[in-house]
Backbone as ProteinMPNN parsed JSONL, in Angstrom:
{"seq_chain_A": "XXXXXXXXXXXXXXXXXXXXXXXXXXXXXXXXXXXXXXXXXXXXXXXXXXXXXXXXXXXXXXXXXXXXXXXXXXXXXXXXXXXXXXXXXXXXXXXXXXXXXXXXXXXXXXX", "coords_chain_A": {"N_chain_A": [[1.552, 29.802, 91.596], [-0.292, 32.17, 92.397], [-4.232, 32.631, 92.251], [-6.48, 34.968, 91.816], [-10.018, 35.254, 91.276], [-11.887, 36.415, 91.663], [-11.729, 39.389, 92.699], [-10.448, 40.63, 90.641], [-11.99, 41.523, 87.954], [-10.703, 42.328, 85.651], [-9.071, 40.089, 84.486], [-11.302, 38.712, 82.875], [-12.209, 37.574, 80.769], [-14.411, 37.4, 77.37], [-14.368, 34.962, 75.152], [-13.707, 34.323, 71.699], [-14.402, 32.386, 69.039], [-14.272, 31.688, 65.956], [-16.47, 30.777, 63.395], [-16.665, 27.933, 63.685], [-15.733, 24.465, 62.874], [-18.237, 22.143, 61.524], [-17.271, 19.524, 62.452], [-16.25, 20.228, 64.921], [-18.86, 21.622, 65.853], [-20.045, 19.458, 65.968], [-19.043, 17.737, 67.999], [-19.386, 19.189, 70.166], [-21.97, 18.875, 70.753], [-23.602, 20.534, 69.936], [-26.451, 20.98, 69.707], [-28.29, 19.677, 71.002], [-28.549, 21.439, 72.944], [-30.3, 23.877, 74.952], [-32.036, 26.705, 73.693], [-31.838, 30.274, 73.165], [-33.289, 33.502, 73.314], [-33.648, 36.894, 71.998], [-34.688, 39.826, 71.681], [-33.833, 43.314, 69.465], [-31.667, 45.702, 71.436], [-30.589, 46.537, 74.942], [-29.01, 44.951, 77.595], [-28.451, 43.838, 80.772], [-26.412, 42.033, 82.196], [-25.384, 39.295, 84.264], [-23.322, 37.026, 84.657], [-23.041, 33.948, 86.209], [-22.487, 31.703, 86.035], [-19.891, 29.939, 83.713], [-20.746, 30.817, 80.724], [-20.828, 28.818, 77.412], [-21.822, 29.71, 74.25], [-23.955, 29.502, 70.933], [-24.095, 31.135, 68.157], [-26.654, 31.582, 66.363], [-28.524, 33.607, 64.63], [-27.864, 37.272, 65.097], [-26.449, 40.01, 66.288], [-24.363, 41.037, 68.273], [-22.61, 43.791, 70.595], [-20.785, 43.138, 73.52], [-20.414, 44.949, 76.328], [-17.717, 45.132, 78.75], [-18.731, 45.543, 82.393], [-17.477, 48.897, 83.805], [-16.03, 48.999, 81.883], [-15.057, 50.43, 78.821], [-14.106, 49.1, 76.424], [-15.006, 46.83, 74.357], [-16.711, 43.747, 73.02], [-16.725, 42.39, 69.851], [-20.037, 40.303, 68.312], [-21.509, 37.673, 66.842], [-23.863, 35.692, 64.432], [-22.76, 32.413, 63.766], [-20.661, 32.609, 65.248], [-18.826, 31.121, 68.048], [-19.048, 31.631, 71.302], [-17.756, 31.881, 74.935], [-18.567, 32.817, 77.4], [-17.114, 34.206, 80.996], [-17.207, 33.014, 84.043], [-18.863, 35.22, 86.648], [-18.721, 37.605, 85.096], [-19.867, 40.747, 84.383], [-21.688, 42.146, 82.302], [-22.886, 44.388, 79.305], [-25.069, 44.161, 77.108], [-25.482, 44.856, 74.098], [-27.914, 44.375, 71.744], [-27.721, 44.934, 68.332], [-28.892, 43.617, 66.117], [-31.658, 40.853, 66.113], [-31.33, 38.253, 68.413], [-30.534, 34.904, 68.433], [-29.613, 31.818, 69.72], [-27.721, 28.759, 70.997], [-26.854, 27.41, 73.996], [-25.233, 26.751, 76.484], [-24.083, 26.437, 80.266], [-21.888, 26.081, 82.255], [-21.346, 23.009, 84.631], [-21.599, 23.588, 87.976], [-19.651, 21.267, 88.971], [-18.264, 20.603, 87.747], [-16.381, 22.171, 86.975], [-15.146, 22.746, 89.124], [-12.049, 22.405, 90.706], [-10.879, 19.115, 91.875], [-9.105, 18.761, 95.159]], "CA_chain_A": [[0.982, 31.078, 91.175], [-2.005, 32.582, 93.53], [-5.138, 32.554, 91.503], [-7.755, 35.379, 92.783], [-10.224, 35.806, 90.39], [-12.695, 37.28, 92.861], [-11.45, 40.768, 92.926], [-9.794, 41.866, 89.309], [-12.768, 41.787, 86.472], [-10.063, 42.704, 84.226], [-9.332, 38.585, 84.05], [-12.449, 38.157, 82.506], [-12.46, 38.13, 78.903], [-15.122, 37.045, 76.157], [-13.476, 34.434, 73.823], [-14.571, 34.341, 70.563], [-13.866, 31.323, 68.145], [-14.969, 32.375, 64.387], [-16.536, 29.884, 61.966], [-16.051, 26.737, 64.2], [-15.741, 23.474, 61.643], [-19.212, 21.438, 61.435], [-16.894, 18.947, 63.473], [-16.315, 21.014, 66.312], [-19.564, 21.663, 66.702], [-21.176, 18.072, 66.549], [-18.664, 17.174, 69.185], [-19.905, 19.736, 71.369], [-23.317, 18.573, 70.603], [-24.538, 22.161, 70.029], [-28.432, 20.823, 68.44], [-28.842, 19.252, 71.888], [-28.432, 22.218, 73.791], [-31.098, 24.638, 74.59], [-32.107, 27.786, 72.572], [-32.375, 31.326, 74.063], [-33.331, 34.204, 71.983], [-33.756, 38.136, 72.057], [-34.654, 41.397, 70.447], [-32.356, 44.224, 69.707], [-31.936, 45.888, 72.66], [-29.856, 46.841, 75.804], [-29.104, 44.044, 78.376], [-27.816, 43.972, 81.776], [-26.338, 40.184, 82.323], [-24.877, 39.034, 84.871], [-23.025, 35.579, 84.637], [-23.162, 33.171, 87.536], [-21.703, 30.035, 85.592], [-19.475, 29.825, 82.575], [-21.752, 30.25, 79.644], [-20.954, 28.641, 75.962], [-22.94, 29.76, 73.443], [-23.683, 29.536, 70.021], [-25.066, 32.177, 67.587], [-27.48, 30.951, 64.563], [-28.517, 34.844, 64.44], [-27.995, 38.349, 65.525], [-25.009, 40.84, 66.699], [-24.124, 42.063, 69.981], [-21.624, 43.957, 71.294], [-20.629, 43.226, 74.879], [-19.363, 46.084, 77.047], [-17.817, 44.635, 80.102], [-19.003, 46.484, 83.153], [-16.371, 49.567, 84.253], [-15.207, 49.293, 80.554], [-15.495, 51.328, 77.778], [-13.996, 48.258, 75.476], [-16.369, 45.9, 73.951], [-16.108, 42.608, 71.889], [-18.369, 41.691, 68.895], [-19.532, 38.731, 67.689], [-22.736, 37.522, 65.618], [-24.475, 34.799, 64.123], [-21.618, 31.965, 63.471], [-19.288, 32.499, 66.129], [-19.156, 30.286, 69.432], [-18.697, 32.547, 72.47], [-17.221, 31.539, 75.968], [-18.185, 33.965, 78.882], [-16.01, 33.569, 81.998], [-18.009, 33.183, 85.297], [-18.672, 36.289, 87.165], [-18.743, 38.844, 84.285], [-20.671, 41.163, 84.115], [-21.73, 43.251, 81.246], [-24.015, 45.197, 78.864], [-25.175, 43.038, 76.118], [-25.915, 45.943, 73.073], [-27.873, 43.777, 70.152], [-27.882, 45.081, 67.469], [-29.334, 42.22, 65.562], [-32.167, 39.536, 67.284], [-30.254, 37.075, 68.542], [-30.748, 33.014, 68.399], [-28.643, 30.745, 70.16], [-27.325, 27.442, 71.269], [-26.396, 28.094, 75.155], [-24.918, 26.013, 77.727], [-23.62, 26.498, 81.52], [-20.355, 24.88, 82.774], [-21.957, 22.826, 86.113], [-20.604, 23.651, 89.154], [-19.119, 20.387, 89.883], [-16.999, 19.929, 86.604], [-15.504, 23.322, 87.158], [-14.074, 23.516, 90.456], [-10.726, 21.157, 90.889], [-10.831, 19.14, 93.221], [-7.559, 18.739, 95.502]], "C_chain_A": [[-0.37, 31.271, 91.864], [-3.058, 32.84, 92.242], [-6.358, 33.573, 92.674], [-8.687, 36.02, 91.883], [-11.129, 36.664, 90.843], [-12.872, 38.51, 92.596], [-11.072, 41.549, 91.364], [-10.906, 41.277, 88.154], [-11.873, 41.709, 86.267], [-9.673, 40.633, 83.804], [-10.549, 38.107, 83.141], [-12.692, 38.639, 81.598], [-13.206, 36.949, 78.03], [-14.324, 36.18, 75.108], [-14.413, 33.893, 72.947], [-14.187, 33.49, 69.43], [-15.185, 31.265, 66.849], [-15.46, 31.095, 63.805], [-16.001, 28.83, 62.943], [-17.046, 25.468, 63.068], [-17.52, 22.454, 62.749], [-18.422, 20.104, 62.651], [-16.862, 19.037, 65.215], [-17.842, 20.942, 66.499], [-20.37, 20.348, 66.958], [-19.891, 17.532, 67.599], [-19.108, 17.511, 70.555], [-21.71, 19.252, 71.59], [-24.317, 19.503, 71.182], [-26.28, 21.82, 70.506], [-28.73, 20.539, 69.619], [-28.783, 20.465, 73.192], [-30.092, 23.059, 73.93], [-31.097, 25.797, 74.198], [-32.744, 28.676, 73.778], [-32.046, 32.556, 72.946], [-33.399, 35.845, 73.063], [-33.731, 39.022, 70.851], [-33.459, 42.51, 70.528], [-33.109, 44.993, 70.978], [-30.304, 46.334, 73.37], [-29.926, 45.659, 76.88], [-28.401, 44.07, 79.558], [-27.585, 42.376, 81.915], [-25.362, 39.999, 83.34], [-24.046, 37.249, 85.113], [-22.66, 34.544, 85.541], [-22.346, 31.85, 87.249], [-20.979, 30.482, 84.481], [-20.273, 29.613, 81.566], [-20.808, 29.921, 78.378], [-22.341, 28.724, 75.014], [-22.661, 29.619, 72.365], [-24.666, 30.289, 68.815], [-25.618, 32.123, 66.327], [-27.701, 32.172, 64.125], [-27.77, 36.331, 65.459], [-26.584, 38.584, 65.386], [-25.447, 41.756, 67.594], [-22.853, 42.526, 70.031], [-21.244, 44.107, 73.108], [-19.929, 43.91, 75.742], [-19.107, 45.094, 78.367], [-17.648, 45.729, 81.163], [-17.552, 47.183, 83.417], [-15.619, 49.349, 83.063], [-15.694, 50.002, 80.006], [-15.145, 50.505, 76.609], [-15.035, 47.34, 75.194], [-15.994, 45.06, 72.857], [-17.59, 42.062, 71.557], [-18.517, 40.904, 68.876], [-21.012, 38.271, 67.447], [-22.762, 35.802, 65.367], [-22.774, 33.903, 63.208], [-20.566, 31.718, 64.38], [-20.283, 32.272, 67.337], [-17.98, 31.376, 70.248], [-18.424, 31.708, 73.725], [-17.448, 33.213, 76.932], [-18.003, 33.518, 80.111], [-17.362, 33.679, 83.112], [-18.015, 34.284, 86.115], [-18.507, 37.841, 86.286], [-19.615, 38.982, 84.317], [-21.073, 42.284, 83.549], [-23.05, 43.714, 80.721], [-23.969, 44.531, 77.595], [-26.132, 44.453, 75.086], [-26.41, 45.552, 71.982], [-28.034, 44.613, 69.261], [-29.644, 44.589, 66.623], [-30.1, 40.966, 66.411], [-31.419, 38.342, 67.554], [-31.059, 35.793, 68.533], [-29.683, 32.477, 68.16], [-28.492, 29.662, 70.983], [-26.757, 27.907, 73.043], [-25.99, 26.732, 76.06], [-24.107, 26.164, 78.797], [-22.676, 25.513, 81.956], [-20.99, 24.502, 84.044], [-21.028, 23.005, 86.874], [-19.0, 22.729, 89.421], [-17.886, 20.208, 88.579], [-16.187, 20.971, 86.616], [-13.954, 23.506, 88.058], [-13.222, 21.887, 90.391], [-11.16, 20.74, 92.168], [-9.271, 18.824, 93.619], [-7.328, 17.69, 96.345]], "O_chain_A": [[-1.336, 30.512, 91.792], [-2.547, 33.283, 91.214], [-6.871, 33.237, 93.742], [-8.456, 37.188, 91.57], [-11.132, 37.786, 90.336], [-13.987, 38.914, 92.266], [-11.345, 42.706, 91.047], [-10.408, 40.427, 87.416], [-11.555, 40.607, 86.714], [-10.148, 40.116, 82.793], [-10.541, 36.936, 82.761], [-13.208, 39.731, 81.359], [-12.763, 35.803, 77.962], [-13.659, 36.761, 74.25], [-15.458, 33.276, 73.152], [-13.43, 34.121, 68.692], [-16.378, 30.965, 66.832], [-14.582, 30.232, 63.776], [-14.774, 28.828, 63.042], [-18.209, 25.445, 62.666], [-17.749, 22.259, 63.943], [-19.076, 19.818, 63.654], [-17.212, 18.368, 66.187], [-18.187, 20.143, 67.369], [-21.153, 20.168, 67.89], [-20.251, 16.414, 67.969], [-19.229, 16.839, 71.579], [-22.389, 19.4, 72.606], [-25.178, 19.526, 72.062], [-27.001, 22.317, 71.371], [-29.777, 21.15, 69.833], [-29.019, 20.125, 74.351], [-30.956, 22.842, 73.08], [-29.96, 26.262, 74.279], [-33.506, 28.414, 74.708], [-31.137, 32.668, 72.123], [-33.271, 35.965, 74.282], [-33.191, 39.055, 69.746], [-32.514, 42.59, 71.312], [-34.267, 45.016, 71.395], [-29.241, 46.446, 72.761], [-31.093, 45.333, 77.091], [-27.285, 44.497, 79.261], [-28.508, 41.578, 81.753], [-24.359, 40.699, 83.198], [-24.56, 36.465, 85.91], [-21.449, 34.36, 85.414], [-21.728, 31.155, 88.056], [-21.381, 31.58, 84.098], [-20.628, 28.462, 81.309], [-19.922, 30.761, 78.216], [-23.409, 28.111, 75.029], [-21.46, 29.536, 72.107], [-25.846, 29.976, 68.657], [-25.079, 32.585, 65.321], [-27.147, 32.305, 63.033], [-27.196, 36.102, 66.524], [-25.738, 37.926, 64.781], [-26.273, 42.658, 67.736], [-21.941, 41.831, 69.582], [-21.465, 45.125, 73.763], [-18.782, 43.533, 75.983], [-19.992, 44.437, 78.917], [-16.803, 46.621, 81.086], [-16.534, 46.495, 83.34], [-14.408, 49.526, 83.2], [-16.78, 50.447, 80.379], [-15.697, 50.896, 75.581], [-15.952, 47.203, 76.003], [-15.221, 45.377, 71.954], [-18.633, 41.674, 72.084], [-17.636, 40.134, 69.258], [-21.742, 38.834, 68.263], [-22.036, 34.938, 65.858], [-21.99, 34.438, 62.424], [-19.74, 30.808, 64.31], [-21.412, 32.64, 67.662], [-16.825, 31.741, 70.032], [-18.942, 30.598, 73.606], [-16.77, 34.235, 77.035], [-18.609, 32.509, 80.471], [-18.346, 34.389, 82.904], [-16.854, 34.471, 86.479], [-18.231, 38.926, 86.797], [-20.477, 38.104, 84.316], [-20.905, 43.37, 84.104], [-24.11, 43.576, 81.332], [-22.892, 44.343, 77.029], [-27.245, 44.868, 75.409], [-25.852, 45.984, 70.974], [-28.935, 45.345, 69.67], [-30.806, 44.994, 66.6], [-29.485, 40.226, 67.18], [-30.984, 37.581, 66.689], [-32.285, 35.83, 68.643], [-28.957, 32.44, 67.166], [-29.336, 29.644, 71.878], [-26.169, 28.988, 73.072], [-26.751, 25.765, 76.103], [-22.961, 26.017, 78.372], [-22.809, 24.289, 81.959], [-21.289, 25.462, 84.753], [-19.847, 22.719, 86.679], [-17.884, 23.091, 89.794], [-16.78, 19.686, 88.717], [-15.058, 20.705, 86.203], [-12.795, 23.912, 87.97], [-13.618, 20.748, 90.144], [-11.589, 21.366, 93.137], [-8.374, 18.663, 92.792], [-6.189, 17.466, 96.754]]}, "name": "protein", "num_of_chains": 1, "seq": "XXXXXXXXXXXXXXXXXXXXXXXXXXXXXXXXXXXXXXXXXXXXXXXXXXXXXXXXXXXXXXXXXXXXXXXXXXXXXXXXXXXXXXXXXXXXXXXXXXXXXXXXXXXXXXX"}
């Protein structure tokens, strides 16, 4: 199966995992991550790496660019944005969260 993620945005979707168990997250070893915050607001973001995050406060809704759809998601829920999205980050609500970048090198397969 050809893989081109390059060219179709539409591949590139926000996943949103609700209420993840106190387990889950000490495996991911959220607490050791670093913290990145904001006011409500309008955001232009552009994503260069795979971010995981994790949201102690706020609510955003994320338009993804050339959309008009948008996916919520607030204080509690662990987010996944794909590499190369790029959207409009709408808070609501100040945000505070847990954040971490997929490194390059653990990403790409090697062959």
């Amino acid at each position: 199966m050809a893989e081109d993620n390059s060219s179709n945005s539409n591949n590139l979707r926000i996943t949103i995992e609700r209420n993840p168990s106190q387990s889950r997250l000490s495996e991911l070893n959220i607490k050791c991550w670093p913290k990145w915050g904001c006011s409500p607001g309008k955001y232009q973001l552009k994503f260069d790496a795979e971010e995981t995050c994790y949201l102690l406060k706020g609510k955003v809704k994320a338009y993804p660019k050339g959309s008009s759809d948008f996916v919520e998601f607030g204080a509690g829920d662990l987010v996944t944005i794909p590499k190369g999205l790029s959207c409009t980050w709408d808070v609501s609500v100040a945000v505070d969260k847990y954040y971490k970048f997929e490194s390059e090198s653990s990403s790409s397969s090697s062959s």
